[in-house]
C-alpha positions in Angstrom: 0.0 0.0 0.0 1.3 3.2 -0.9 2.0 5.9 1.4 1.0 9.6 1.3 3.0 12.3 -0.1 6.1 12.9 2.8 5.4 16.3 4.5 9.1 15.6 5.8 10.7 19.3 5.7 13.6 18.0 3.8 15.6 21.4 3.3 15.4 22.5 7.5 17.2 19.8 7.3 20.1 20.6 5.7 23.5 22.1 7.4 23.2 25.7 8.2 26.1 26.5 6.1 23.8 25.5 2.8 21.2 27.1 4.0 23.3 30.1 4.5 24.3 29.8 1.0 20.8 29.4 -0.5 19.7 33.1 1.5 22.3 34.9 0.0 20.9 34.8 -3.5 17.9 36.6 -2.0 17.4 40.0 -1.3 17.9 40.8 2.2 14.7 41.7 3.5 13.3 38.1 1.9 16.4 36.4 3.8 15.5 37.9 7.3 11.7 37.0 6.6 12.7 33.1 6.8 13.3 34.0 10.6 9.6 33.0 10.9 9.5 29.7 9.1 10.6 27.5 12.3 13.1 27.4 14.8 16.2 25.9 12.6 15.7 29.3 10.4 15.1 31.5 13.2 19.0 32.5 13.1 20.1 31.6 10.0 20.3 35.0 8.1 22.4 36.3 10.8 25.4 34.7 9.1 24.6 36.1 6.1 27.9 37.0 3.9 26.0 39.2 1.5 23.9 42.0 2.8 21.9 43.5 0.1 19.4 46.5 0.7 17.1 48.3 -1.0 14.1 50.5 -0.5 12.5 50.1 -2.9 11.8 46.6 -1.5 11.3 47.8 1.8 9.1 50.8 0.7 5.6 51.9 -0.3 6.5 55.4 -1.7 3.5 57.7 -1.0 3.1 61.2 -2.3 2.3 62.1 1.6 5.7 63.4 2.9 4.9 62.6 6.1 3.9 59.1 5.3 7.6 58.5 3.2 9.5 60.5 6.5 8.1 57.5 8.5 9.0 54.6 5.8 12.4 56.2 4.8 12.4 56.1 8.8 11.3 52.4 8.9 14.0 51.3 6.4 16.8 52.4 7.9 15.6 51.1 11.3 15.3 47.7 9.6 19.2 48.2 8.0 20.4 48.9 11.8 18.3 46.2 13.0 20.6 43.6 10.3 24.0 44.7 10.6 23.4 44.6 14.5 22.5 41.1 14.3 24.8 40.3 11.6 27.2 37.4 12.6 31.1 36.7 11.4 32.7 38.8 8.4 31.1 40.1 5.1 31.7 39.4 1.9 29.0 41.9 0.1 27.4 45.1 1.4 25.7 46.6 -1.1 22.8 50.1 -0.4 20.4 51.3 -3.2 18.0 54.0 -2.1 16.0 56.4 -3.5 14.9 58.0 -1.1 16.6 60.3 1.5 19.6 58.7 3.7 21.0 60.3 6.8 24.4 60.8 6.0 25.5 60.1 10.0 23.4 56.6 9.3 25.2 56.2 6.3 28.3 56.6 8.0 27.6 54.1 10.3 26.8 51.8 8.1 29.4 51.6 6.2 32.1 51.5 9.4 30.2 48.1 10.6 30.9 46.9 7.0 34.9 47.7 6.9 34.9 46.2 10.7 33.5 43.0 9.5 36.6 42.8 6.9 34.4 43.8 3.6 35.2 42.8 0.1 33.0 44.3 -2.0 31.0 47.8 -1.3 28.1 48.7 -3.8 26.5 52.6 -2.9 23.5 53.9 -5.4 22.2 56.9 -3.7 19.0 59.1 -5.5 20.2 62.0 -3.6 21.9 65.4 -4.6 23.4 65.9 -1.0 27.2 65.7 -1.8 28.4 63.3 1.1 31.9 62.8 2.7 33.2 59.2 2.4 34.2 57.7 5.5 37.6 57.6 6.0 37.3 54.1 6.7 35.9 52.9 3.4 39.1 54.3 1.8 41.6 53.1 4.0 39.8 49.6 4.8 42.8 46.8 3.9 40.2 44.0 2.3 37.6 46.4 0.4 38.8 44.7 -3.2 35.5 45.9 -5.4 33.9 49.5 -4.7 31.0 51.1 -7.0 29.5 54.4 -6.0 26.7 56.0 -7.9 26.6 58.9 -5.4 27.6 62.3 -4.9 30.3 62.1 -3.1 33.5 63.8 -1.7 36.6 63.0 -0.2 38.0 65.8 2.7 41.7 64.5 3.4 43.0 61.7 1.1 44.9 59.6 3.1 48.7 58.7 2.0 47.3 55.2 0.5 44.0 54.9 -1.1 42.3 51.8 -1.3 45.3 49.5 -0.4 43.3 46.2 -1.9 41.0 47.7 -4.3 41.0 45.8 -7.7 37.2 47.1 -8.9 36.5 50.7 -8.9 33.2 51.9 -10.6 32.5 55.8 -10.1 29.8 58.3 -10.8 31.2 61.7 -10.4 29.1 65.1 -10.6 32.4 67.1 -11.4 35.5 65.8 -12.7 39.0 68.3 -12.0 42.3 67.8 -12.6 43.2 66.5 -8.9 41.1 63.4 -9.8 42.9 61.3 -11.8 46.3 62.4 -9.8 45.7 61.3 -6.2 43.6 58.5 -7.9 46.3 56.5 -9.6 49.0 57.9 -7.4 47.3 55.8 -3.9 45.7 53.1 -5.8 48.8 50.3 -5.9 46.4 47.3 -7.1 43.6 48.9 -9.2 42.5 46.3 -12.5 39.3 47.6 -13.3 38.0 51.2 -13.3 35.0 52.6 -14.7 34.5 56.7 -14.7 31.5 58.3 -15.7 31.3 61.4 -15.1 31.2 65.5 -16.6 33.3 68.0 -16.9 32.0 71.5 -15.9 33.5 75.1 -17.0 35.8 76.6 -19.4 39.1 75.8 -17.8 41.3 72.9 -19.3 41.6 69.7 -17.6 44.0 67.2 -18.1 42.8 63.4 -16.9 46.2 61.2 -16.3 45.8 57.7 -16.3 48.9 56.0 -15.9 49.0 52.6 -14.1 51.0 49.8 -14.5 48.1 47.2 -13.0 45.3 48.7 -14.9 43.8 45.7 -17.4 40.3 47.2 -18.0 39.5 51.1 -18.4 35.6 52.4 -18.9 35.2 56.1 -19.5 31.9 58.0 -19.9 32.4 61.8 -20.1 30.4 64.5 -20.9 30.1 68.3 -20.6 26.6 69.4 -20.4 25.4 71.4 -23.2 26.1 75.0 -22.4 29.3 74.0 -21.2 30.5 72.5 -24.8 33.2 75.0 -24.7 35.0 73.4 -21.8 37.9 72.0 -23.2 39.7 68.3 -21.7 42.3 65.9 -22.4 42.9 62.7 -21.2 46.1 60.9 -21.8 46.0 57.1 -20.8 49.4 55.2 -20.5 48.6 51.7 -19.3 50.9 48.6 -20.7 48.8 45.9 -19.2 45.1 47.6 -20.6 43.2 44.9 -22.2 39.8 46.3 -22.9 39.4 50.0 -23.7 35.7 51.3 -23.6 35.3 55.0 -24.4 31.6 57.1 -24.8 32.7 60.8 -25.2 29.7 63.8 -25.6 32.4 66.4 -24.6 34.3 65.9 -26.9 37.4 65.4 -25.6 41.0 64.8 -26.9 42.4 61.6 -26.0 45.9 60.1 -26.3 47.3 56.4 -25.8 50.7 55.4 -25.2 51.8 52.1 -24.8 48.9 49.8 -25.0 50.7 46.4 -25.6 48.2 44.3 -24.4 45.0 46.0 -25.6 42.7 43.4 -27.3 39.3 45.2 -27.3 38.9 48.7 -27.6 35.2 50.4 -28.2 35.2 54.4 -29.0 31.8 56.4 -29.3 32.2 59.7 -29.6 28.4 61.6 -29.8 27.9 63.1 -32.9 25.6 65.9 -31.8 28.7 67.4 -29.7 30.8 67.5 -33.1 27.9 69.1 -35.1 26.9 72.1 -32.7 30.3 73.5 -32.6 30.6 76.9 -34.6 32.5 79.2 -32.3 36.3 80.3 -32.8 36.6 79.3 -29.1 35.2 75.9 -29.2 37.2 72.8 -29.6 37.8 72.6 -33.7 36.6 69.5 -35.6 39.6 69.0 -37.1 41.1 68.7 -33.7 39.0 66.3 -32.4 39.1 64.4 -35.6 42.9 64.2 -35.6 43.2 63.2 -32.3 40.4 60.2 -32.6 42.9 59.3 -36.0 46.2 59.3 -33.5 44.8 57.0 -30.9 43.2 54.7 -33.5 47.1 54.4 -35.2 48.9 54.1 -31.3 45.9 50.7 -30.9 48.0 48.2 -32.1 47.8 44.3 -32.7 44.0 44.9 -31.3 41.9 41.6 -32.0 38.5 43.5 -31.7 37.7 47.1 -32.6 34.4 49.0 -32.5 33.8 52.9 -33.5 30.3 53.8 -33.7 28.7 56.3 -36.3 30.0 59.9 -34.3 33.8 58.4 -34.3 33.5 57.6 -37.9 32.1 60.9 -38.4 34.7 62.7 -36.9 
């Protein structure tokens, strides 16, 4: 005679190291939630190694200001509620709001995650308040992949920045010249770095990147529309570059030097920033175009090259 189906709960079951491993491919308010299913779960998330939040999970937007104060409030209770019951060291601590963040909370947040030996650090912020970086994020010895889409500033860079870094994505408001100079001077272990960013005024500024450990380079620049008269070069010298990705609406001039192990390169200039110039003082045409020709000719032994309509333009 055949039995029923088994109601046996057949994944409590398992060690709490699996389960572990099955909660961290959930966001973390879904994670904490199993708290509820039964004793064996109750504690489980605690020992989460990727902490993921997000508010948009977590929140019911309302056009009420009040009624968003009180949920913005809510979230962030529930984030200091996690890391305080957060067990053993983190892998991933990643923050995407868009709404309003204290920047004290933020902060705090942050310090638990470099005191819990971080490797990776993911910050989207829907906020024009241009925040300080703690000084532990940039000093913190196993922080190896950092992406901040954020308005953000740095007070006093230490004499080492980002000791263990390897990934650095960036969304910058206003790019200077003082950038790319402390950047690549205090970065010693920097592989992949992606920049998008714009370039404000009608000074010149001069982007350096020159790195010996750099293998993959992403740049995104722009300067707004009344600002085409800003003019900016960016000189990469990188020997161990393999992919090149550049998406220029400035335009800007760019030079390469010793590329020898580029393999991929992509260049998209905008065409709309070539067209609307018609002032003596703007950057020329032919100068952009000539300087698009002399990178193209210093990319050698490339196995993949795109250019997209503007470049070809040019």
């Amino acid at each position: 005679m055949m039995n029923g189906p088994s109601t046996e709960d057949r994944i409590s079951c398992l060690p709490n190291a699996i389960l572990c491993h099955i909660l961290s491919f959930l966001p973390t308010k879904y994670a904490v939630a199993t708290c509820v299913l039964s004793s064996t779960w109750k504690l489980v998330w605690t020992s989460l190694p990727n902490l993921c939040f997000d508010d948009r999970l977590c929140l019911e937007f309302q056009r009420n200001l009040d009624l968003s104060t009180v949920a913005s409030t809510r979230f962030e209770n529930f984030v200091n509620r996690v890391l305080l019951s957060a067990s053993g060291n983190i892998n991933k601590f990643s923050l995407r709001c868009c709404g309003l963040v204290d920047s004290s909370r933020l902060k705090l947040w942050v310090s638990f995650a470099t005191m819990r030996n971080v490797c990776e650090i993911e910050i989207s912020l829907n906020d024009d308040e241009c925040i300080e970086l703690p000084h532990c994020i940039y000093t913190c010895k196993t922080l190896e992949v950092l992406k901040l889409d954020m308005n953000f500033f740095i007070k006093t860079p230490p004499t080492i920045f980002f000791p263990s870094a390897k990934t650095l994505h960036v969304i910058l408001n206003t790019i200077d010249n003082n950038f790319s100079d402390w950047l690549f001077s205090k970065c010693p272990a920097l592989e992949d770095l992606s920049i998008k960013g714009y370039i404000y005024g009608t000074d010149s500024v001069t982007l350096n990147i020159p790195s010996l450990t750099l293998k993959r380079l992403r740049l995104e620049l722009e300067a707004p529309e009344e600002d085409y008269i800003t003019k900016y070069k960016v000189i990469i010298r990188a020997p161990n570059l393999e992919q090149l990705y550049i998406r220029d609406h400035g335009p800007g001039l760019y030079a390469v030097h010793e590329l020898h192990s580029l393999t991929k390169a992509v260049v998209d200039y905008g065409i709309e920033c070539i067209l609307d110039y018609d002032s003596p003082e703007d950057v020329a045409q032919a100068d952009v175009a000539q300087a698009v020709v002399d990178m193209l000719r210093d990319i050698k032994n490339i196995k993949s090259l795109s250019l997209s309509s503007g470049t070809m333009f040019t």
